[in-house]
LOMI-286581 format. One line per field, with one value per residue (C-alpha): z, y, x; residue in one letter. Coordinates in nm, 4 decimals, always signed. Layout:
<recs>
Z = [Z; ...] .
Y = [Y; ...] .
X = [X; ...] .
residu = [a; ...] .
</recs>
This chain:
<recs>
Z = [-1.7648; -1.5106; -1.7945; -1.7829; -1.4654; -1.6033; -1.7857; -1.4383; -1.4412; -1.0733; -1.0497; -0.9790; -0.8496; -0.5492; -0.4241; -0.3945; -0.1868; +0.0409; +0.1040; +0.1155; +0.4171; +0.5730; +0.5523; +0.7430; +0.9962; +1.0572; +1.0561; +1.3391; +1.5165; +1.4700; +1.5380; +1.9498; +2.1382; +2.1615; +1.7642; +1.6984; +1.5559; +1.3922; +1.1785; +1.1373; +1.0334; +0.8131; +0.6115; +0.5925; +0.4082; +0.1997; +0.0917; +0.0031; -0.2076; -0.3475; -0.4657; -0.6170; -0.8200; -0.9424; -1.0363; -1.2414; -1.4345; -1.4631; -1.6673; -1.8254; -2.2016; -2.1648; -2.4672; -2.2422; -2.1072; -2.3950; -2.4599; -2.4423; -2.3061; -1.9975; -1.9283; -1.8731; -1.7050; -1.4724; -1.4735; -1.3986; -1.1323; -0.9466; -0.9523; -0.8299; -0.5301; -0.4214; -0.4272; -0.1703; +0.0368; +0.0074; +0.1712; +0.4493; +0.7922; +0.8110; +0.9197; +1.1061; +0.9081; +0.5670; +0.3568; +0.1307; +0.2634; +0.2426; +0.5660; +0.4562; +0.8093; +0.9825; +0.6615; +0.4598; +0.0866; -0.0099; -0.4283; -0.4305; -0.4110; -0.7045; -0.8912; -0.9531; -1.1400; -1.3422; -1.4224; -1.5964; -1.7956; -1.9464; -2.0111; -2.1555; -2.3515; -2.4670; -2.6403; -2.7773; -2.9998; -3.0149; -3.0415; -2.9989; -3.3680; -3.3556; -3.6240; -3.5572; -3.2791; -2.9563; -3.0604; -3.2699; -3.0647; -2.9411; -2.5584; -2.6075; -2.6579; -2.3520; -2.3439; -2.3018; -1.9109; -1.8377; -1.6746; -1.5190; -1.3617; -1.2190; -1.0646; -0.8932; -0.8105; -0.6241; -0.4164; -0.3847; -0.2061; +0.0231; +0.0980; -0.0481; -0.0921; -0.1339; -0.3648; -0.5978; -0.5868; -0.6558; -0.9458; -1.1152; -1.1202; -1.2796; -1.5749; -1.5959; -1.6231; -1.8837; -2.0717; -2.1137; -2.1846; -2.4748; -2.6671; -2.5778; -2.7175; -2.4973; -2.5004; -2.3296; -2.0989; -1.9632; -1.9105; -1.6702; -1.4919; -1.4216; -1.3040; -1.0697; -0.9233; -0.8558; -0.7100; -0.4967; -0.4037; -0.3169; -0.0712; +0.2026; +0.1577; +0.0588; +0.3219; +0.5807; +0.4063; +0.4402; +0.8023; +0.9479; +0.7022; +0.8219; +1.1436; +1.0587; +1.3389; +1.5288; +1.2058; +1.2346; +0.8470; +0.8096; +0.4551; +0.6255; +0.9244; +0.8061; +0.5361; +0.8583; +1.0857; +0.7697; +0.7106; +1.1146; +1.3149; +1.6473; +1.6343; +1.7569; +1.9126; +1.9483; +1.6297; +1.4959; +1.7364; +1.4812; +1.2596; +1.6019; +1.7354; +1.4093; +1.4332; +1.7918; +1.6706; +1.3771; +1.6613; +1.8757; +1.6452; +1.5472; +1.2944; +1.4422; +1.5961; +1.9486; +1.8208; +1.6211; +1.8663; +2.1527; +1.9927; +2.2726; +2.0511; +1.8249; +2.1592; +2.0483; +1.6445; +1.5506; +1.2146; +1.3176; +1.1118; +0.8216; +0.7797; +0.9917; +0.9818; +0.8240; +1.1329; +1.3846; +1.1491; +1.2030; +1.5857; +1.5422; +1.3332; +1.2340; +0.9480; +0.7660; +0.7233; +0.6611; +0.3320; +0.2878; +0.1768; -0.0605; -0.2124; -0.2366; -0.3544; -0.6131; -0.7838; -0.8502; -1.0196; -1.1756; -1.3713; -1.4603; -1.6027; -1.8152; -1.9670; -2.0643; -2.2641; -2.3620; -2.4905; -2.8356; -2.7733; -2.6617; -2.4702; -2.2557; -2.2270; -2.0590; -1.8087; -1.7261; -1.6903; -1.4778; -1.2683; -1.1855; -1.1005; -0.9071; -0.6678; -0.6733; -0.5788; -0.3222; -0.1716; -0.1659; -0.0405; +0.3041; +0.3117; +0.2509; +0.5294; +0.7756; +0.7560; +0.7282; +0.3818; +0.2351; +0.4277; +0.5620; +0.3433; +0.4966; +0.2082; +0.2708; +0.1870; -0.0657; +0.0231; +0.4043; +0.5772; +0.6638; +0.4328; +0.2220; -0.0601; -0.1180; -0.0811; -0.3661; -0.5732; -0.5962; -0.6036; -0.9122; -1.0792; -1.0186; -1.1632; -1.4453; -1.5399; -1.5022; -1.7685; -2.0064; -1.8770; -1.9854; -2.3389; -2.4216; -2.6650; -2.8686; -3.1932; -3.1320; -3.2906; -3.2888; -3.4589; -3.7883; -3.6254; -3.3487; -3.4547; -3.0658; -3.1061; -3.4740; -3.4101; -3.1150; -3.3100; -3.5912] .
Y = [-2.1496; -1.9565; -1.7770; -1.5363; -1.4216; -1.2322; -0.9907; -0.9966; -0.5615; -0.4607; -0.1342; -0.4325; -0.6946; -0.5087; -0.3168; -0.5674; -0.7829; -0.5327; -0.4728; -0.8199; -0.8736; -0.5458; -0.7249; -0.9860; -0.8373; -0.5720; -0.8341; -1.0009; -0.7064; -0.5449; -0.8684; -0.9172; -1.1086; -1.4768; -1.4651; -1.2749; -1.6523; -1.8044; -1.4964; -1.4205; -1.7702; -1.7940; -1.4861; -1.6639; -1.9491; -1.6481; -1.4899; -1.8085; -1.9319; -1.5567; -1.5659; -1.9411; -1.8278; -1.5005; -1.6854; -1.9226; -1.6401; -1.4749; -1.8100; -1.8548; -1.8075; -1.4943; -1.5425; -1.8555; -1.5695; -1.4361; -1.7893; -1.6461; -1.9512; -1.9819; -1.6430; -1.6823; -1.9615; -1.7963; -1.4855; -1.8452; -1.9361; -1.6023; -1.5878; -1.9376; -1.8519; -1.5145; -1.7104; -1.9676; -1.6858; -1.4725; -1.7701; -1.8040; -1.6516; -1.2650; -1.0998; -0.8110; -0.7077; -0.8068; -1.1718; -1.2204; -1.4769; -1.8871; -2.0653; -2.2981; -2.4220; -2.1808; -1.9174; -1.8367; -1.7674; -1.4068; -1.4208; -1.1197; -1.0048; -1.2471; -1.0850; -0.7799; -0.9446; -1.1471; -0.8317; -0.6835; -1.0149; -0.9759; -0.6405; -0.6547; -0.9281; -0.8069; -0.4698; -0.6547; -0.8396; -0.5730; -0.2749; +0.0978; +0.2269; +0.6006; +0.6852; +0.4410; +0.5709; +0.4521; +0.1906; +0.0276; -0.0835; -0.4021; -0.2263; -0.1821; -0.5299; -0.6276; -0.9820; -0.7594; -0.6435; -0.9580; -1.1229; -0.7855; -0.6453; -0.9953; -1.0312; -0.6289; -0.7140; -1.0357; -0.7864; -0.5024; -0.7677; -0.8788; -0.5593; -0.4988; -0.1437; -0.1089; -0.3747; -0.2345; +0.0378; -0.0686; -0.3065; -0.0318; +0.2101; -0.0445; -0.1037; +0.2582; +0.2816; -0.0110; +0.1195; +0.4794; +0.3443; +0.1466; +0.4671; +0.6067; +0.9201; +1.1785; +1.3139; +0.9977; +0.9841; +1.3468; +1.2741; +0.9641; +1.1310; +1.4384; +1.2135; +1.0045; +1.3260; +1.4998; +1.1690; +1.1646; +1.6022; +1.5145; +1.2023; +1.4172; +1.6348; +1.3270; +1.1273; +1.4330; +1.4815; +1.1028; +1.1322; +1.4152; +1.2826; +0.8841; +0.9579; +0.6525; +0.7757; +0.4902; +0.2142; -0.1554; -0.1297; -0.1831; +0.0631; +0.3530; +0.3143; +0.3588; +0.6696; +0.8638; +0.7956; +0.9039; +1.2111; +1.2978; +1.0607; +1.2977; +1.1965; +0.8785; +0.8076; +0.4464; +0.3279; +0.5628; +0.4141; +0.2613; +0.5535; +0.7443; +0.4650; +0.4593; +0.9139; +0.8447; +0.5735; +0.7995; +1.0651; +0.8686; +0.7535; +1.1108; +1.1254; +0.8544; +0.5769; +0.4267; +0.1136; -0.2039; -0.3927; -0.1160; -0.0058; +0.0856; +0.1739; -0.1497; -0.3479; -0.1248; -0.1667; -0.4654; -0.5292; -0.4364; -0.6664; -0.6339; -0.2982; -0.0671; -0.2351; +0.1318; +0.3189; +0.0575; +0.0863; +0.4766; +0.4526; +0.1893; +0.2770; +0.5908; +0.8970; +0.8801; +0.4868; +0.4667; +0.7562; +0.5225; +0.2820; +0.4793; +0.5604; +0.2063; +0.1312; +0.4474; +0.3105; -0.0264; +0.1957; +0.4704; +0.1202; -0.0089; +0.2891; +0.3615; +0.0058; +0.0530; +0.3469; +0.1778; -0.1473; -0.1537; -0.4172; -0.3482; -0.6510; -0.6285; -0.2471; -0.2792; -0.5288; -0.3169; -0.0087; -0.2119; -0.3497; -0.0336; +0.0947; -0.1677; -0.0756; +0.2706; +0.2804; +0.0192; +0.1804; +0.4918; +0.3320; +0.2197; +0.4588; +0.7495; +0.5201; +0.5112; +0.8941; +0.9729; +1.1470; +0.8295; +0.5664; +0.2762; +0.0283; -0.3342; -0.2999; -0.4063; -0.2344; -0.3861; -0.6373; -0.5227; -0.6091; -0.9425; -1.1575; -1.4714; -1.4129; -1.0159; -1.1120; -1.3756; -1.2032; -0.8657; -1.1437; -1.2859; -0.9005; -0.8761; -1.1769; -1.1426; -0.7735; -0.9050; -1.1482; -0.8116; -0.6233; -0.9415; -0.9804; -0.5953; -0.6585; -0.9007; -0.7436; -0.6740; -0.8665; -0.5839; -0.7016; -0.4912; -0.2838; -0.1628; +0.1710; +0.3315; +0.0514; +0.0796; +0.4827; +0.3908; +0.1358; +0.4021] .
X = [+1.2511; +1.4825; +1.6388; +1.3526; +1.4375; +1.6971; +1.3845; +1.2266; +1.1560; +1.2719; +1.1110; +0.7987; +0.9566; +1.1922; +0.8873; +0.6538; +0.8958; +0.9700; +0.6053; +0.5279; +0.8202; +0.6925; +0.3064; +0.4108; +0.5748; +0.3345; +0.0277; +0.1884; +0.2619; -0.1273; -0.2442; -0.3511; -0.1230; -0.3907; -0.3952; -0.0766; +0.1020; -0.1898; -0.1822; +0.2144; +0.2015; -0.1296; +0.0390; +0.3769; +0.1864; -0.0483; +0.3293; +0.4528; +0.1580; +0.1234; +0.4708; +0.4472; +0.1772; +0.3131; +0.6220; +0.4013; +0.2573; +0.5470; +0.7004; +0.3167; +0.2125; +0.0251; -0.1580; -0.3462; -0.5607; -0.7015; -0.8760; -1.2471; -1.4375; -1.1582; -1.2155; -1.5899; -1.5170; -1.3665; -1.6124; -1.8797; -1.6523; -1.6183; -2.0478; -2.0527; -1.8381; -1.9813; -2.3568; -2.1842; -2.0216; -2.4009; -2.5725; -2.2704; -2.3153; -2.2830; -1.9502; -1.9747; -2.3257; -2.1938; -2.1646; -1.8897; -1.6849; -1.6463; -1.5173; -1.2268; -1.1396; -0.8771; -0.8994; -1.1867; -1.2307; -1.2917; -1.4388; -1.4363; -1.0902; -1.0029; -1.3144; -1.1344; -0.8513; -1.0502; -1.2670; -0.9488; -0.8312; -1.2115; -1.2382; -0.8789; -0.9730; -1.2633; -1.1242; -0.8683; -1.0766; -1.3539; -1.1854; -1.3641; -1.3856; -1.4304; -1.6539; -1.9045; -2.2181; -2.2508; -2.5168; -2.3557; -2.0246; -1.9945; -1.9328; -2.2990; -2.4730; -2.6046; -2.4371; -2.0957; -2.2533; -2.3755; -2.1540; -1.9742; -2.3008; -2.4279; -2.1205; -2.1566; -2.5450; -2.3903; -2.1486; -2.4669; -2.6711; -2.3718; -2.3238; -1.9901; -1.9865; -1.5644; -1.5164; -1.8086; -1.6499; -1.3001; -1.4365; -1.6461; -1.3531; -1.1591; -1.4078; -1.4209; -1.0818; -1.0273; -1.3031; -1.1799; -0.8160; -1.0064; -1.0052; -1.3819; -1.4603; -1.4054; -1.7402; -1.8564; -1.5333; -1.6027; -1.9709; -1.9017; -1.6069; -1.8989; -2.1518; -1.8903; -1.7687; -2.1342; -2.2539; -1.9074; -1.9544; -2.3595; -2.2751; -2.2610; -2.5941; -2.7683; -2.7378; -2.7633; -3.0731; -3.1938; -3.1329; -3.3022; -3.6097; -3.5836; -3.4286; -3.1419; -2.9158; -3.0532; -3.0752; -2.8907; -2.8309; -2.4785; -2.4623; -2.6299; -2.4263; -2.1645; -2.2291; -2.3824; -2.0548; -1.8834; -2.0540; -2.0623; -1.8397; -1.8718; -2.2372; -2.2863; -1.8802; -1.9806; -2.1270; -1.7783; -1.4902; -1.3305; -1.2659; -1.2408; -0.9812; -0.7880; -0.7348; -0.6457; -0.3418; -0.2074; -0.1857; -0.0280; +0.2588; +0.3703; +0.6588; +0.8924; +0.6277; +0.6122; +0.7893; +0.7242; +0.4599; +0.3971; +0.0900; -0.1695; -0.4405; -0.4621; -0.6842; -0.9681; -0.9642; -1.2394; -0.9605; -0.6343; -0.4150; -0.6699; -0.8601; -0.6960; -0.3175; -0.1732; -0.3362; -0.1151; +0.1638; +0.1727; +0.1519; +0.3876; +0.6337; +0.5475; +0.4238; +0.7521; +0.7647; +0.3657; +0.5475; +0.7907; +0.5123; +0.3242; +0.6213; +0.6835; +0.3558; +0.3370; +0.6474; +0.4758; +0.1419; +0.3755; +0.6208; +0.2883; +0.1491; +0.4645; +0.4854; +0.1134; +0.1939; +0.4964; +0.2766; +0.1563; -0.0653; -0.4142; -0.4748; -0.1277; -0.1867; -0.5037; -0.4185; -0.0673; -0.3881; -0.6427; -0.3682; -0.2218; -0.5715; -0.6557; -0.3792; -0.4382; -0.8251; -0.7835; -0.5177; -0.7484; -1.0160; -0.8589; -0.6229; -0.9022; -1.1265; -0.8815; -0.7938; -1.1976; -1.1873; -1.3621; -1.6712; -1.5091; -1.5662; -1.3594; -1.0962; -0.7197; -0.3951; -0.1992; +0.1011; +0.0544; -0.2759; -0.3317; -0.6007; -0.5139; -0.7658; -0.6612; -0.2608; -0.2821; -0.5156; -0.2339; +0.0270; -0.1140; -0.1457; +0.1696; +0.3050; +0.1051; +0.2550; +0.5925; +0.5482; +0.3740; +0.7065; +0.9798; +0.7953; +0.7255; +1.0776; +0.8988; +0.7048; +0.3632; +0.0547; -0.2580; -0.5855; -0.6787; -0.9378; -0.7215; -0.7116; -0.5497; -0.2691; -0.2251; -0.1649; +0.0619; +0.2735; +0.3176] .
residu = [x; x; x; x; x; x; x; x; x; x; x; x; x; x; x; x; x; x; x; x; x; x; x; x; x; x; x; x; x; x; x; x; x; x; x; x; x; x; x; x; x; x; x; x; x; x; x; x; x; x; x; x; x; x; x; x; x; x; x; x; x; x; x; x; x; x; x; x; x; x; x; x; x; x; x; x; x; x; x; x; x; x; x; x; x; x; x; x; x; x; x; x; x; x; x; x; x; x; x; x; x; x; x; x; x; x; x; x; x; x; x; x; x; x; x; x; x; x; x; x; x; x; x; x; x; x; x; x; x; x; x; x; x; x; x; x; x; x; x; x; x; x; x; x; x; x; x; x; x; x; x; x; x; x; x; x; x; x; x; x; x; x; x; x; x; x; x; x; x; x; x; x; x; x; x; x; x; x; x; x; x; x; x; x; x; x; x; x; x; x; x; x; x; x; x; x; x; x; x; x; x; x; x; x; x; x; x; x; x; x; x; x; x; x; x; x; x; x; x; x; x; x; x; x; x; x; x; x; x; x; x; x; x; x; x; x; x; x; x; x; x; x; x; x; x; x; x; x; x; x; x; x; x; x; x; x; x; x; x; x; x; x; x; x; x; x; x; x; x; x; x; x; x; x; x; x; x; x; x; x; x; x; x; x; x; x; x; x; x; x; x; x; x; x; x; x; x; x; x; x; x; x; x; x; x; x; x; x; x; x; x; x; x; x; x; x; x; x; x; x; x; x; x; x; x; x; x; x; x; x; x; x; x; x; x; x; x; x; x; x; x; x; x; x; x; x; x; x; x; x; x; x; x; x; x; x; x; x; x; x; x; x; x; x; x; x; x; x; x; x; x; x; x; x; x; x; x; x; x; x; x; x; x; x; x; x; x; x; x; x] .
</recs>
């Protein structure tokens, strides 16, 4: 079984450590000083089971996954849990999570991984054919959404506006990687980005007509601080809090755990961690990071295009953007160019269910990467692979 170490890709397998050690110490560090162990700790025991079960994909017959009735399973699974966590108590205005004692249970961050093994799965055996209409492919039957959009409608009603997000740019992504006709892939990119470019008028708009300035709705709160955070400084402290810390820290950071801006951030080990971690330590480690974490998306992107097997090359694609857009989305939070939404940062905030989630991506692309040697198996009608392979 060790043997297989020796295929273990380290353009994945170095970064993610390094993150994961930085994580730790940084969640201690964000963390205030009456919870500061509990959570060093809890995340020592996240790391450690993260990195037990990424080993165990790493050494697990990938073609397991592509069993269709354990993948709905799973998708039934997922549902099942993020019912429970709808009907649990509200967390700072929004369900979504399952009290296990000292941690809780967050579905949906394992949602996201299980929405690429489907999707992946799915085009695999059902392949886009080009010159048959829209209509007519099986992307269209309805029993194809099913399962995806309950799943969404589950995290709409929590509200869970980032992880929506995050999980419908990922079977947008998959989708398009599937070989869709460009036509179609132009027309979605267009909508996303004139929904994205109105946000801001809209919601100005909504305001002035509904005066919501004043509203308790945890969505519209937050799109109005996003669009106007000077407006209301109290209902925006956090994202006012988090500019205030990145200022603070300059280029070289006040020093790992002299943070004096981290008392005032509601999630500092969790949400806002890379705003502590640039007073902290400062702009050219918070780089140091990204670069990290861009190596990790760039290796998985180039073994996708190296794969000539649709299933592997889609989950090596929805991986890779699964990293990217949630690094967006709290990165792009933190810095105001995006809502807050209560995402984490990969490998480094604090958060069981997120940690183990990544840590089983990434064990599950380091098995793709050890076996992309072996020769490929594409079904007939894969007509992207089939031109790839030749």
């Amino acid at each position: 079984m060790f043997k297989k170490i020796r295929k273990l890709d380290y353009w994945i397998a170095v970064p993610f450590a390094i993150l994961s050690a930085l994580g730790v110490v940084m969640v201690f560090s964000a963390s205030l000083t009456n919870s500061a162990m509990l959570n060093f700790y809890k995340q020592l025991l996240f790391v450690f089971i993260g990195w037990i079960g990424a080993f165990t994909l790493f050494h697990f017959n990938i073609n397991n996954w592509r069993n269709e009735k354990w993948i709905k399973v799973m998708m039934f699974g997922i549902i099942g849990l993020l019912i429970i966590a709808r009907i649990m108590p509200a967390v700072n205005g929004a369900h979504g999570w399952i009290p296990l004692g000292i941690i809780t249970l967050q579905p949906a961050e394992f949602l996201k991984l299980v929405l690429i093994l489907y999707f992946a799965d799915f085009f695999a055996k059902h392949p886009w054919q080009p010159h048959v209409k829209l209509p007519q492919q099986p992307i269209s039957q309805i029993n194809a959404w099913f399962l995806p959009f309950s799943s969404l409608f589950l995290l709409f009603i929590m509200p869970d506006n980032g992880n929506i997000i995050i999980a419908a740019i990922i079977m947008l992504t998959i989708v398009l990687a599937a070989g869709v006709s460009k036509k179609i892939t132009v027309a979605w990119f267009a909508i996303a980005g004139i929904g994205f470019g109105l946000l801001q008028p809209i919601i100005n708009l909504i305001d002035k007509v509904f005066h919501l300035t004043g509203s308790t709705h945890y969505g519209i709160l937050r799109l109005i601080n996003f669009v106007n955070p000077w407006a209301d400084p109290d209902q925006s402290r956090q994202l006012l809090y988090g500019y205030y810390a990145i200022a603070h820290g300059g280029m070289f950071g006040v020093g790992l755990g002299n943070s004096l801006i981290k008392p005032y951030l509601p999630e500092s080990n969790t949400d806002f961690i890379m705003a502590v971690m640039t007073e902290e330590l400062g702009a050219v480690v918070t780089v140091i990071v990204l670069i990290l974490l861009l190596i990790i998306i760039t290796r998985l992107i180039i073994l996708g295009i190296r794969q000539k097997r649709q299933y592997q090359r889609l989950v090596m694609y929805g991986v890779a953007t699964l990293l990217f857009i949630q690094a967006f989305v709290n990165l792009g939070g933190v810095i105001g160019v995006l809502p807050i939404t209560g995402v984490v940062f990969p490998f480094i905030s604090g958060g069981g269910s997120s940690y183990i989630a990544f840590s089983a991506a990434i064990g599950l692309t380091l098995n793709i990467a050890a076996q992309q040697k072996k020769k490929p198996v594409i079904h007939p009608n894969d007509t992207v692979a089939r031109k790839d392979y030749r």
